[in-house]
Backbone bond lengths (Angstrom), bond angles and torsions (degrees), N, CA, C in turn:
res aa  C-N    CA-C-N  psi(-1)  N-CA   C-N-CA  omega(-1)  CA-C   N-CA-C  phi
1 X - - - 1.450 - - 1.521 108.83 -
2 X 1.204 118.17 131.16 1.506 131.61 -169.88 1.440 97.40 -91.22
3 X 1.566 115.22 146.44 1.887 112.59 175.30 1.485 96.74 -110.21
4 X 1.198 127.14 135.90 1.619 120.13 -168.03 1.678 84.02 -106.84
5 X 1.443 117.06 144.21 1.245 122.24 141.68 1.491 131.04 -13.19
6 X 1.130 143.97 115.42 1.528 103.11 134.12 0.994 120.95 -135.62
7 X 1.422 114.62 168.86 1.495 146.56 -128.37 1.512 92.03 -107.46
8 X 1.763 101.19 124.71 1.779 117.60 175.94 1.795 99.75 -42.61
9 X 1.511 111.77 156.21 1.845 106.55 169.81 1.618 88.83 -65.12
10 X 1.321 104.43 179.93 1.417 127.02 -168.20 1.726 91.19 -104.18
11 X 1.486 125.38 138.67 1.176 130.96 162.91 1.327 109.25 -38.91
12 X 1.530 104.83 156.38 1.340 111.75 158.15 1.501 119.31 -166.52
13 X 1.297 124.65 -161.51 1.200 116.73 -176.74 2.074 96.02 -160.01
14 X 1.317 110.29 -166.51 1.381 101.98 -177.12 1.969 96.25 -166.04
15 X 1.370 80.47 122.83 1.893 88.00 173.05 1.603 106.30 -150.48
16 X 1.331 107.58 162.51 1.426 111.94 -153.47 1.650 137.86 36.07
17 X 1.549 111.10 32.10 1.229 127.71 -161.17 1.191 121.10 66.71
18 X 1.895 135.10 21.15 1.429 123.28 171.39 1.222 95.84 -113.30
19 X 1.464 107.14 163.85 1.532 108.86 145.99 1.446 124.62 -84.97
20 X 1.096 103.34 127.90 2.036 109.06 163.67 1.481 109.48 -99.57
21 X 1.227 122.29 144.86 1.655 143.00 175.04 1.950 86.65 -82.52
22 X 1.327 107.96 121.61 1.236 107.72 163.06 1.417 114.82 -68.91
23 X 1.459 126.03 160.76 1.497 120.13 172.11 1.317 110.38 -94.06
24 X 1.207 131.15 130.61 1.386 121.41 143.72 1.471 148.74 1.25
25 X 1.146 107.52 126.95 2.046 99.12 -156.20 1.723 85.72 -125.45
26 X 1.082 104.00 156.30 1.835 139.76 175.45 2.078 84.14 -56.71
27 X 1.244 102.01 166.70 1.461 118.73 156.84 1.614 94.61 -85.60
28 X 1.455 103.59 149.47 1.440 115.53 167.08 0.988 102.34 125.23
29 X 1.589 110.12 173.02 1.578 141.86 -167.27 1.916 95.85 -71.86
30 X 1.674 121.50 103.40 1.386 89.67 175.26 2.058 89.84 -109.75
31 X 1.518 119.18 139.46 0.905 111.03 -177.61 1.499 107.05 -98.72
32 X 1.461 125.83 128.87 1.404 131.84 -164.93 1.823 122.60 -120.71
33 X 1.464 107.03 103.71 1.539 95.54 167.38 1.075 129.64 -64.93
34 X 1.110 113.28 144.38 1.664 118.56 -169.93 2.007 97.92 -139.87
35 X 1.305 118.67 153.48 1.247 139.13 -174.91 1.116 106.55 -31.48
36 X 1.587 123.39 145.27 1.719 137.75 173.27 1.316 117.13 -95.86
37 X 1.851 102.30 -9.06 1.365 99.68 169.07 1.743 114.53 178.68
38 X 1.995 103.02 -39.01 1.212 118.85 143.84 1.623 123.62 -55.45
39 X 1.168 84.79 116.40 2.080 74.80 168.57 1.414 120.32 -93.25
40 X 1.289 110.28 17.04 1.636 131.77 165.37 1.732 108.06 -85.21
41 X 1.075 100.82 -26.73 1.764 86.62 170.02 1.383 134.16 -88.04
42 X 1.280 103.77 20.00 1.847 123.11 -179.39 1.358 89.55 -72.78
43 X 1.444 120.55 134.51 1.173 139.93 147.93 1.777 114.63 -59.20
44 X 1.287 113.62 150.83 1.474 112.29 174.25 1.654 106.89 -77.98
45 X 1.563 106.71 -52.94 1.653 91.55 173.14 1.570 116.06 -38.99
46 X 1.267 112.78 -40.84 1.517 116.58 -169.68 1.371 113.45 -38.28
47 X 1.725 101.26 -55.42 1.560 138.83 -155.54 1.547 104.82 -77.21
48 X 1.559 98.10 4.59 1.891 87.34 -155.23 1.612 85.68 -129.08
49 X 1.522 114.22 -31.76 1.735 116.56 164.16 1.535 109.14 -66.70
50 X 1.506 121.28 -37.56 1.179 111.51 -159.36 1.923 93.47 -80.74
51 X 1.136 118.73 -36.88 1.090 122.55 173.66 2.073 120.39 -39.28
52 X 1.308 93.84 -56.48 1.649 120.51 -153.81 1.776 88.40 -83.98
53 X 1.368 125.72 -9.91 1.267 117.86 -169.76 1.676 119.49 -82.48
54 X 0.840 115.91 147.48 1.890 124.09 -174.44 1.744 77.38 -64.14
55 X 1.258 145.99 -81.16 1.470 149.31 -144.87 1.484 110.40 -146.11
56 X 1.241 106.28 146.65 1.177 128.77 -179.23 1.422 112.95 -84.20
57 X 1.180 127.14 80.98 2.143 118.01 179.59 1.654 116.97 -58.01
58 X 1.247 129.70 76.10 1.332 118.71 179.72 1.535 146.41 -82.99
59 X 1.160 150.04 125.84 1.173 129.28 178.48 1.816 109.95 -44.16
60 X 1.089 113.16 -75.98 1.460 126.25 -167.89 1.875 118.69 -119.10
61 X 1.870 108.95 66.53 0.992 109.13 148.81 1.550 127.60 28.09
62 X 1.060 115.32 -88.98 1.174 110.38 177.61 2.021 134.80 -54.30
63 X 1.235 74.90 -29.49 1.808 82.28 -161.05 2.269 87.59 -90.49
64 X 1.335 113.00 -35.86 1.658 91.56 160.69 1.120 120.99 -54.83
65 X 1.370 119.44 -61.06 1.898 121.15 169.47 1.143 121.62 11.78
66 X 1.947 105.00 -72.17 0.948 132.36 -167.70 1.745 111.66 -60.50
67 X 1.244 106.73 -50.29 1.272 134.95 172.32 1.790 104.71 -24.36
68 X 1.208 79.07 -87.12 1.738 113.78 172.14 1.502 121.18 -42.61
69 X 1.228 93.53 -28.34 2.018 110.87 -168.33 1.805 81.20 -77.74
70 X 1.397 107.32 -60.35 1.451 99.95 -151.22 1.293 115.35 -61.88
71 X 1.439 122.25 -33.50 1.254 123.27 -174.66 2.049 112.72 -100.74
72 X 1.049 98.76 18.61 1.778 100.47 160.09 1.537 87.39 76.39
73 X 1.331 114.81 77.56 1.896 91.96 158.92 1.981 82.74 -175.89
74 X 1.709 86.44 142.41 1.064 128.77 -155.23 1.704 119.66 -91.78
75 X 1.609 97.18 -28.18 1.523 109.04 174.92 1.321 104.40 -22.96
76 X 1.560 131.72 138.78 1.780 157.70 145.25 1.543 87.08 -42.11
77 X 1.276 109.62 118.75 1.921 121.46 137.29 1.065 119.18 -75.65
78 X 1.559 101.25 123.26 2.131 105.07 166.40 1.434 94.77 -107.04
79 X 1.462 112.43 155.05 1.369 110.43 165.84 1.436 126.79 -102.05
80 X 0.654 128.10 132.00 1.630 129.96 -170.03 1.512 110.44 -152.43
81 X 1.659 110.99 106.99 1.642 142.04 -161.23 1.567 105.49 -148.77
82 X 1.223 120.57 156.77 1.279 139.05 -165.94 1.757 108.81 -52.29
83 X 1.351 116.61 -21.00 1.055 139.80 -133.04 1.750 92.66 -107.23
84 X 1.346 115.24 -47.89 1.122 136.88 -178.20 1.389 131.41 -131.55
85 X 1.537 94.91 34.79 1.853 105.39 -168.42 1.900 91.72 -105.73
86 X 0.951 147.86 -22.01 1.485 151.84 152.60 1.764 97.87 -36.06
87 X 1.043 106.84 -53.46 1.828 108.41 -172.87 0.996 134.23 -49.77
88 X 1.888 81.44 -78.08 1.702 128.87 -178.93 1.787 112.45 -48.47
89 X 1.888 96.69 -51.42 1.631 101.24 177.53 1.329 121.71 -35.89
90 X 1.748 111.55 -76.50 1.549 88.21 -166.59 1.144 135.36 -72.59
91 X 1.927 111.52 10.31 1.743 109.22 178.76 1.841 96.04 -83.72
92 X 1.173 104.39 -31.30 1.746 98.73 177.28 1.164 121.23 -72.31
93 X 1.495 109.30 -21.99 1.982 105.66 165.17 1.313 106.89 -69.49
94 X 1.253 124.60 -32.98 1.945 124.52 -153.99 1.955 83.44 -87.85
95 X 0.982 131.63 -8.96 0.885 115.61 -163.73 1.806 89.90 -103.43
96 X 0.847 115.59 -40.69 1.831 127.93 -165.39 1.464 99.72 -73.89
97 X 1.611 115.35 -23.94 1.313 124.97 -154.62 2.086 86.61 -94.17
98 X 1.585 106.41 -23.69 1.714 91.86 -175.83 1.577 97.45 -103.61
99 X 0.937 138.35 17.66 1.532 133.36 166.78 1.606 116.84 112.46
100 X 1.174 112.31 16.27 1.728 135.91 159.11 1.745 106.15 -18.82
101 X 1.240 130.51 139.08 1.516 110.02 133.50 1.196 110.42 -110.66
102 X 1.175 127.54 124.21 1.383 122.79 -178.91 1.824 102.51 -108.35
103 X 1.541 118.93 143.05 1.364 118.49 146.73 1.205 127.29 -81.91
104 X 1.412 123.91 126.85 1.573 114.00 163.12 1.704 120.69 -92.22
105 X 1.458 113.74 129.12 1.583 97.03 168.55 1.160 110.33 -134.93
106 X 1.355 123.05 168.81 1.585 116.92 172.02 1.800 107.24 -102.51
107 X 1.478 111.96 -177.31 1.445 112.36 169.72 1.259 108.81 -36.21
108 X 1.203 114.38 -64.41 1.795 122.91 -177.03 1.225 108.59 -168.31
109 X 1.681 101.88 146.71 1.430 114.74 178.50 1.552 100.14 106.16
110 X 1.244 112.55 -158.70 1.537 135.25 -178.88 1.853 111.26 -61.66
111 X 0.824 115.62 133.54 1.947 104.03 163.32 1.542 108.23 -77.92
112 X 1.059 89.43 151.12 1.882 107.55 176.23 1.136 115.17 83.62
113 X 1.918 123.96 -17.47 1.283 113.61 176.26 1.654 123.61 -91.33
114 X 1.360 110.56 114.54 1.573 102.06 -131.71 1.183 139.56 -31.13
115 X 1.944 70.79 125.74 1.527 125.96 177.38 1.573 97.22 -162.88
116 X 2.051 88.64 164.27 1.715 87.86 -171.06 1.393 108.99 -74.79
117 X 0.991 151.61 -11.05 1.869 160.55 -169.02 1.156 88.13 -40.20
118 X 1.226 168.52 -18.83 1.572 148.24 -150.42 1.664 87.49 -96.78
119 X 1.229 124.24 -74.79 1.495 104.94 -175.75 1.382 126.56 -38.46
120 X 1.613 122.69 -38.15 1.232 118.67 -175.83 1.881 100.78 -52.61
121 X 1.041 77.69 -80.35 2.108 87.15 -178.50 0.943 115.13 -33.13
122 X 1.507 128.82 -33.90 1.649 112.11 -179.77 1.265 109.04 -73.05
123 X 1.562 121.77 -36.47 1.499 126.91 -167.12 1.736 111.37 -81.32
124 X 1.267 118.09 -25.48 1.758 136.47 172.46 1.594 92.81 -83.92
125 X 1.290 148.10 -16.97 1.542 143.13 143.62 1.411 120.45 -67.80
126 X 1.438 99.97 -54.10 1.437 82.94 161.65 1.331 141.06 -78.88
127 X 1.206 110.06 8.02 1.650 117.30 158.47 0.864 127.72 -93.50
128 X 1.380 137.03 14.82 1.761 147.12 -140.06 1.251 126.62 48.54
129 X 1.519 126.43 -10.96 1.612 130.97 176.43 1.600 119.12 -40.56
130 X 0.935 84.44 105.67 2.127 95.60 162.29 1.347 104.32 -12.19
131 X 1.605 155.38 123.52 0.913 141.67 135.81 1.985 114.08 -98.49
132 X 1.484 113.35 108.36 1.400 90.48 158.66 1.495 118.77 -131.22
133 X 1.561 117.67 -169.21 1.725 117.37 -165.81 1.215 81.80 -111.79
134 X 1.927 116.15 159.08 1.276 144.95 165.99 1.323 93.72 -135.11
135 X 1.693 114.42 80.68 1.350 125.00 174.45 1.803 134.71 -52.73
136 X 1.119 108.75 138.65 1.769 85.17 -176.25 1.573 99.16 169.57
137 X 1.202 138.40 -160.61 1.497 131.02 -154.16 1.491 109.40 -41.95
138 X 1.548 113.26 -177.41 1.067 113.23 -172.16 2.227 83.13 178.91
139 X 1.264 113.79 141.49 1.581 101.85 158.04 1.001 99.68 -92.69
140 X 1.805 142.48 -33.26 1.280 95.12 -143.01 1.491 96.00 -93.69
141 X 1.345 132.46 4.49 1.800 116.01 152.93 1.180 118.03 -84.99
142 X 1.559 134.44 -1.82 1.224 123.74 165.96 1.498 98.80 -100.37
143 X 0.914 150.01 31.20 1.466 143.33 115.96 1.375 140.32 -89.17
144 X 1.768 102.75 -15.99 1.488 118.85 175.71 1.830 105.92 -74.33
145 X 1.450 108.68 -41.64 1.638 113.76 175.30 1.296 117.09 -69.71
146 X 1.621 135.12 -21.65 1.288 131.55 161.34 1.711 132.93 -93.51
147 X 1.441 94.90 16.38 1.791 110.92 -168.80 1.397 101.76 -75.61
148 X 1.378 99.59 -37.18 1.307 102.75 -164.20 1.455 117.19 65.62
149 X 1.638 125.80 48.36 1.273 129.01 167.98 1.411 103.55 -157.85
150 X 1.299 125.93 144.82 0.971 137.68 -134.18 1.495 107.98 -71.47
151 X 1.602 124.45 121.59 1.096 144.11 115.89 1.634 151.72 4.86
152 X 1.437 122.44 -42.26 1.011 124.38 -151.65 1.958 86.09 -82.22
153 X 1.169 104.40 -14.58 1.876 95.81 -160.18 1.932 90.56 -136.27
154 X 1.131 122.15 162.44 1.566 123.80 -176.22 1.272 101.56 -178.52
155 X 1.440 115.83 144.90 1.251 127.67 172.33 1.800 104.12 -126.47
156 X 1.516 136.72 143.71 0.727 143.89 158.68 1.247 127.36 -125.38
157 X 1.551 115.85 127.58 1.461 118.21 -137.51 1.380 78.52 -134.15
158 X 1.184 155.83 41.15 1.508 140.79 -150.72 1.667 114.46 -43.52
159 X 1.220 128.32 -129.31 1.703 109.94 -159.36 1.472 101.65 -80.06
160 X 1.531 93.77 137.66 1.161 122.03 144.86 1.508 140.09 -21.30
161 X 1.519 149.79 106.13 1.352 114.01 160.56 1.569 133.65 -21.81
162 X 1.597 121.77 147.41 1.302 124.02 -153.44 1.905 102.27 -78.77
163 X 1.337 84.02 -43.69 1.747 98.80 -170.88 1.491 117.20 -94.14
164 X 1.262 125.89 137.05 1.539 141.65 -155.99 1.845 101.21 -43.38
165 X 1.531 96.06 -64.67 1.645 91.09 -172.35 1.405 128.95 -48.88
166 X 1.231 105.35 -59.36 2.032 114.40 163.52 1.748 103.70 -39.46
167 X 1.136 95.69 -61.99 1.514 90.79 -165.53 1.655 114.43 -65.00
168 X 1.251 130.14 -33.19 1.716 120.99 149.55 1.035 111.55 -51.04
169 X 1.483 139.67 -24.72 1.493 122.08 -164.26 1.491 105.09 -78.95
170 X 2.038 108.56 -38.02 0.598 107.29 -161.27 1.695 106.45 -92.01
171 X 1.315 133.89 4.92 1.645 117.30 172.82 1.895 98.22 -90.70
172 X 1.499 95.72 -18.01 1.910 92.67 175.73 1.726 107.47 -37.00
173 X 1.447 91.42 -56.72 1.724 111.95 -170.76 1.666 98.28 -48.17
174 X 1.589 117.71 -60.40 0.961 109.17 -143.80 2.068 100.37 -85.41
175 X 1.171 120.95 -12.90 1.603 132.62 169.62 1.153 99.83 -37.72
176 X 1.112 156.44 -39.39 2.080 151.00 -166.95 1.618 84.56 -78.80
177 X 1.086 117.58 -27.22 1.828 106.05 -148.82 1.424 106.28 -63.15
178 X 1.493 137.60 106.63 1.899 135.17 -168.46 1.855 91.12 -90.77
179 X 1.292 94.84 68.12 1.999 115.40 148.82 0.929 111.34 -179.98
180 X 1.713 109.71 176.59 1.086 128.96 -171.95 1.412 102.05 -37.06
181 X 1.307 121.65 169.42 1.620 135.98 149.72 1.582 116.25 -93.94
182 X 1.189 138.53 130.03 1.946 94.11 149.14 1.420 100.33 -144.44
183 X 0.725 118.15 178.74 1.710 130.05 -163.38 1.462 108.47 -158.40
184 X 1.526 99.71 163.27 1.878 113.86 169.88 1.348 84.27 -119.46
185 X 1.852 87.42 145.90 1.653 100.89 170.47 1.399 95.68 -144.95
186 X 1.353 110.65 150.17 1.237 131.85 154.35 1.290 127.39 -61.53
187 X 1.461 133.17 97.87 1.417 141.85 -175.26 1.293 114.08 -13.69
188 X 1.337 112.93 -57.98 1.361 119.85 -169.54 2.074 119.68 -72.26
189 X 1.455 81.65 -13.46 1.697 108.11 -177.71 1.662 95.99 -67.28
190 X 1.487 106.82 -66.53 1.573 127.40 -153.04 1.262 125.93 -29.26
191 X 1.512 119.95 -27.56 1.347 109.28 -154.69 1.871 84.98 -98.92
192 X 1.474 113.84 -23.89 1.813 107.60 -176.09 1.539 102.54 -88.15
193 X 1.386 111.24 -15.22 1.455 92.39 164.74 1.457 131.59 -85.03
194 X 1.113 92.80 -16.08 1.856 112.03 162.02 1.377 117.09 -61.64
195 X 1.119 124.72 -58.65 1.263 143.78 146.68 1.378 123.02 -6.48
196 X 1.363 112.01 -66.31 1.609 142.65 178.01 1.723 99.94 -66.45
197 X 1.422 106.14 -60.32 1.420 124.02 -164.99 2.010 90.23 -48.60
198 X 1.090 102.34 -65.68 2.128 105.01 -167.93 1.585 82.74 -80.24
199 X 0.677 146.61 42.63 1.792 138.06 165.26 2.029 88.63 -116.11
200 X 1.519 121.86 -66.78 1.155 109.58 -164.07 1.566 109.86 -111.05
201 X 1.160 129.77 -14.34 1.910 143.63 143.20 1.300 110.19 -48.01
202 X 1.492 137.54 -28.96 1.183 125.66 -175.72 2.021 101.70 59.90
203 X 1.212 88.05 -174.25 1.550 113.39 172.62 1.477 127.43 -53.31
204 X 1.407 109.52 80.86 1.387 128.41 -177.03 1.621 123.10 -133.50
205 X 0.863 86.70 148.81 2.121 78.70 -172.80 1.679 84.25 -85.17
206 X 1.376 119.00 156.46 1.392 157.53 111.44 1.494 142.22 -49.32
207 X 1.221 123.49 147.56 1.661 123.70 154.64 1.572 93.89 -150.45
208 X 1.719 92.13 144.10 1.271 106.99 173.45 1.712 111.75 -127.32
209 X 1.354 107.72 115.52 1.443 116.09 -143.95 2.038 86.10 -107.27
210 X 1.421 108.73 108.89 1.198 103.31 174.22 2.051 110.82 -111.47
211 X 1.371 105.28 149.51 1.107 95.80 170.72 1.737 121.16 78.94
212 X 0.993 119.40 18.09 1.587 119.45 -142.91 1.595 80.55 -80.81
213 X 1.426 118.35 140.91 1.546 153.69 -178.06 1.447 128.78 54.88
214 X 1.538 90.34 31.62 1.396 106.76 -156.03 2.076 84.52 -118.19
215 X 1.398 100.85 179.10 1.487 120.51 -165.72 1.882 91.34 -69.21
216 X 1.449 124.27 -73.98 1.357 138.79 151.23 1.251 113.04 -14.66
217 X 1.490 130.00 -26.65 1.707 103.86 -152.75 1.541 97.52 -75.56
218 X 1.557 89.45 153.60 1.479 130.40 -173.23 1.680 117.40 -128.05
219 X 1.489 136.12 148.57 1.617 126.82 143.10 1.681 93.05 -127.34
220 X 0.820 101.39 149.99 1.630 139.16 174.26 1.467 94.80 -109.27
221 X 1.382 105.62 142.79 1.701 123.29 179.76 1.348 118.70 -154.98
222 X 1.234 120.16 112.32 1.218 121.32 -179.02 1.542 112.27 -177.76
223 X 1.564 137.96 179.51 0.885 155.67 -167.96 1.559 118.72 -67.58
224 X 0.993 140.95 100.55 1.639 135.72 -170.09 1.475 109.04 -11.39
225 X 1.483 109.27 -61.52 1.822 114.76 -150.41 1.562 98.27 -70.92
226 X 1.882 127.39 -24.22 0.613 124.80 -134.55 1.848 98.08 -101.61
227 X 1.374 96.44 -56.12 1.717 113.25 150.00 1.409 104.29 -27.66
228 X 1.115 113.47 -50.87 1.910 110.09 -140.42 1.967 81.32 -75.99
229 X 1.466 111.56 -58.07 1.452 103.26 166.28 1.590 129.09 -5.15
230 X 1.672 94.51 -84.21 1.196 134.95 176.14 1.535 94.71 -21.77
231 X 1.206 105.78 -82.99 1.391 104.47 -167.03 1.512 132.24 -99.20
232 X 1.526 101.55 32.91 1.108 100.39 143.29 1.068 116.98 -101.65
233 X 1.430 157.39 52.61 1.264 151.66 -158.31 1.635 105.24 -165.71
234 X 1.716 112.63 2.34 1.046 122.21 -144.09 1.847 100.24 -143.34
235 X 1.482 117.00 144.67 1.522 90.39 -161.22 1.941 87.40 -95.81
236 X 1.489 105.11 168.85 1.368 101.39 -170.79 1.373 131.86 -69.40
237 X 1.300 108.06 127.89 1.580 102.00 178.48 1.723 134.30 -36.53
238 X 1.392 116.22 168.62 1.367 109.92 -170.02 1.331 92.57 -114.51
239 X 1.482 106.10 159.32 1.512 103.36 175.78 1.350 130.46 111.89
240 X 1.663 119.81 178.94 1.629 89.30 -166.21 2.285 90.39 -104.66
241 X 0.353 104.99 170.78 2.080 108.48 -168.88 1.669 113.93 -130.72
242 X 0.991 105.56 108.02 1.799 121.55 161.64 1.202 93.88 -85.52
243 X 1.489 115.33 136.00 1.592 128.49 -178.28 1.944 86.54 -126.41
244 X 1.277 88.03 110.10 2.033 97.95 158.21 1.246 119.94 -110.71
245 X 1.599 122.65 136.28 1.338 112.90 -179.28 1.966 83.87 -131.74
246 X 1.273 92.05 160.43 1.442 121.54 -176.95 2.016 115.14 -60.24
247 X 1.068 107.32 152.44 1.798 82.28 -172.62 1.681 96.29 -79.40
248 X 1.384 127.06 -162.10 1.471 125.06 156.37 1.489 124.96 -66.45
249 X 1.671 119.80 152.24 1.340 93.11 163.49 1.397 117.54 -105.44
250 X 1.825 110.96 -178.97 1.401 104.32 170.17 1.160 144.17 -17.30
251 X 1.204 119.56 -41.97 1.746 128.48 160.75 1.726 132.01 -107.29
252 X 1.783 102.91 23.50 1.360 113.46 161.08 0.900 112.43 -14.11
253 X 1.768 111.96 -78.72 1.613 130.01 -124.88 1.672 93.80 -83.54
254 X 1.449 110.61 -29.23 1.764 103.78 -167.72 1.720 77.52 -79.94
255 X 0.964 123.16 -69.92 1.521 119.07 -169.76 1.621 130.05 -13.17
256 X 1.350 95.07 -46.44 1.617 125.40 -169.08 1.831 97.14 -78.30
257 X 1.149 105.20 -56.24 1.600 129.68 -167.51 2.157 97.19 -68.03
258 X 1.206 126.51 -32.97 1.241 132.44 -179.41 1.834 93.96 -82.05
259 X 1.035 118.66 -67.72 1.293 121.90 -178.51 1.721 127.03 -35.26
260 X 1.506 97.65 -49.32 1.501 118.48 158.66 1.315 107.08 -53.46
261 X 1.628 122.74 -79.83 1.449 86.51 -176.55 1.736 144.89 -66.61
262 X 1.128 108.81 -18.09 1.578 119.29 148.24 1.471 117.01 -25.25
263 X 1.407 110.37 -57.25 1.653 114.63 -168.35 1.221 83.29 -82.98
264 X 1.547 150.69 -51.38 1.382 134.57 -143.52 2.123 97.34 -84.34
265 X 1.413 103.09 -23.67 1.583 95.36 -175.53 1.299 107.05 -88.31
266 X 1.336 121.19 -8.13 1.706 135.70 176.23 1.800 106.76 -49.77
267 X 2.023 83.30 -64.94 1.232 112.37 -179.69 1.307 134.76 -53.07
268 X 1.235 107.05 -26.48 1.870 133.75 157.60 1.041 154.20 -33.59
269 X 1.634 77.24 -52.31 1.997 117.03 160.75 1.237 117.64 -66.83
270 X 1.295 118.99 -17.82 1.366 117.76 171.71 1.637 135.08 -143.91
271 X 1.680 94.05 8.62 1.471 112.06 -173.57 1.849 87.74 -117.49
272 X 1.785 99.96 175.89 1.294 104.04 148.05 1.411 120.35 -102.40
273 X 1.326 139.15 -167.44 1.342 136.76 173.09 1.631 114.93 -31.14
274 X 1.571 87.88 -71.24 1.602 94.05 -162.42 1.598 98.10 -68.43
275 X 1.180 139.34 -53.18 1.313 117.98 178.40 1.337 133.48 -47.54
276 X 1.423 113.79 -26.13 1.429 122.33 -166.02 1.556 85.31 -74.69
277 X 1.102 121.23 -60.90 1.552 129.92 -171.18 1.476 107.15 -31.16
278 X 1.257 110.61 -45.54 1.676 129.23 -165.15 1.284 100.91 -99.15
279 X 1.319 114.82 28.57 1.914 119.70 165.97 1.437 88.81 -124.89
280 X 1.622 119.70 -71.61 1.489 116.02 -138.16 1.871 90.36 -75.82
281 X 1.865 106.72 -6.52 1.776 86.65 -167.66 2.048 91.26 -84.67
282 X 1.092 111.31 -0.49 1.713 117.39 -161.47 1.654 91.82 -80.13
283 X 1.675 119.70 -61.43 1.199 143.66 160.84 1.320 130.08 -2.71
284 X 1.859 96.94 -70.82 1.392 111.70 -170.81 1.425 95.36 -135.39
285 X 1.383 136.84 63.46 1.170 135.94 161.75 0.961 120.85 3.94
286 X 1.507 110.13 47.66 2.190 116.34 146.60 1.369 117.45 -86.71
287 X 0.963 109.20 158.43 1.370 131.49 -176.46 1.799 106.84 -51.62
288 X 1.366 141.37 111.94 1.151 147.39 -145.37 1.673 82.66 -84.36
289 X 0.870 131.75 -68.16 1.444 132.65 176.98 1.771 111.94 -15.45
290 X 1.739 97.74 -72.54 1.423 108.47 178.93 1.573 110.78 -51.19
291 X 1.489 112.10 -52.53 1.645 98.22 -168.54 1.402 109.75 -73.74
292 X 1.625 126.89 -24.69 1.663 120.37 -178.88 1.793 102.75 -69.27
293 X 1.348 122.81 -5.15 1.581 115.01 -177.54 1.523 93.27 -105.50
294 X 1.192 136.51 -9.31 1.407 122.13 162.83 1.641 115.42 -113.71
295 X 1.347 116.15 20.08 1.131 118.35 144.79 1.663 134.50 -93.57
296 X 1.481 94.82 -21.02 1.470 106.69 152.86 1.161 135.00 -52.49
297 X 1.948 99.40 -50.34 1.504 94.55 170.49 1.554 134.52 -82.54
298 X 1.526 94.92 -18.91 2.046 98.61 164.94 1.621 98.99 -69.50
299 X 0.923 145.48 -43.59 1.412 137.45 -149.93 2.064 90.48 -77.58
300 X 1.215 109.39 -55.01 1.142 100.17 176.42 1.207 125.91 -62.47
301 X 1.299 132.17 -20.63 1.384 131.51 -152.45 2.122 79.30 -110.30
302 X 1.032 120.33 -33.07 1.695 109.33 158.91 1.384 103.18 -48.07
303 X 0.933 117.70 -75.02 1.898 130.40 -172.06 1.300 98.31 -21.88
304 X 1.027 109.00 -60.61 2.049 121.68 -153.84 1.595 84.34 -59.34
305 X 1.573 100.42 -84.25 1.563 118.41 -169.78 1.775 101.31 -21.45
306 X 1.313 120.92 -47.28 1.709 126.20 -159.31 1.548 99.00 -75.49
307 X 1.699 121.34 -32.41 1.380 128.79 -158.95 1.183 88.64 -80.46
């Protein structure tokens, strides 16, 4: 009597009440978007890699589960988070390195856009490992297409520093930038980063895109100073938040540059040089250096004018 083989079932997955046989995937790192909040925006390739994969690489365990639960598929979760990516990495290279397919995903949206996945991929590249994309949601383009502000150019800077000063220093930097802005914020953040945002952005419209593909989603649209109002008066929103601000316009930079000295000749009246410097640079998160060398020259060019 002969013993015949047999052959593992064939992956699969299940949507609209059938089953589909997933197809077959390459060995390698495939990195896969998966939903921001709808679980209707899973791609089928997605459903058919995440299916066909030796393991699932997740940020947060739990919230793939769910993923996975709904659409019938069985793939092993590993976890792999900031927390435990020092560890986890090189057993997932030795594994990628003997002919693994692994999926990577994040909570939701795209992988790598923060999330820790950027080290994996550089180090599974630099070993020769297959890297490919299983393209598909993303917030910060499903909030850039409903802002309703211009598009053609974008910068994404995702969160912010937590505390006021860092975080002026740091939109100072980003004010030259001619595109969009957008950012993640923390609900409870929003209304002082608004705040901050028309404190050193000046006069720019906003949208604050909450909830996007979810039952809740919302955008808010309006003017920095005016938002920033808004919600302070208002208790903080729920939800996860894309913050868009407008790029500069044509006459930002004189705008920005007139305004500065205003606050630095404000500061004058009742400081000396170096202190004033060490108010308006506290203020509007410029560079203390830059504003104490153009407080030199208003203070002097007062002098002259008074002599």
């Amino acid at each position: 009597m002969t013993i015949e083989a047999i052959s593992p079932p064939a992956a699969s997955y299940t949507a609209f009440g059938l089953r589909a046989e997933a197809e077959r995937i390459e060995p390698g790192l495939h990195l896969v978007a998966t939903p921001i909040g709808n679980l209707k925006d899973v791609s089928f390739r997605a459903l058919s890699t995440l299916a066909a994969a030796d393991a699932v690489v997740a940020e947060d365990t739990r919230v793939t589960k769910t993923l996975l639960a709904h659409y019938g598929i069985s793939t092993p979760l590993v976890a792999y988070h900031e927390h435990n990516a020092r560890v986890i990495r090189p057993h997932l290279l030795a594994r990628l390195e003997a002919g693994a397919k692994l999926a990577l995903v994040s909570d939701a949206g795209t992988p790598l856009v923060s999330d820790p996945g950027f080290r994996l991929v550089q180090e599974a590249l630099e070993k020769g490992v297959h890297v490919t994309s299983v393209p598909g949601p993303s917030a910060v383009l499903a909030a850039l297409v409903v802002a309703g502000l211009p598009t053609d150019r974008f910068f994404f800077e995702g969160f912010l520093p937590h505390k006021s000063g860092p975080r002026r220093a740091r939109l100072a930097e980003l004010a030259p930038i001619p595109g969009t802005l957008v950012f993640f914020e923390s609900p409870r953040r929003l209304a002082e980063t608004l705040a901050d945002c028309a404190a050193i952005l000046g006069k720019r419209n906003a949208a604050i895109a909450r909830e996007l593909t979810k039952m809740f989603e919302s955008v808010r649209r309006g003017a920095l100073d005016e938002l920033a109002a808004t919600l302070a008066e208002e208790e903080p929103p729920r939800g996860e938040i894309v913050l868009l601000v407008a790029p500069p316009g044509a006459d930002a930079a004189q705008t920005a540059a007139a305004d500065l000295d205003a606050k630095i000749e404000e500061a004058l009246t009742a400081h000396s040089v170096k202190d004033a410097a060490s108010v308006v640079s506290a203020a509007t998160g410029q560079p203390r250096r830059q504003v104490y060398a153009r407080a030199l020259e208003l203070a002097a060019a007062k002098q002259h004018s008074e002599g």
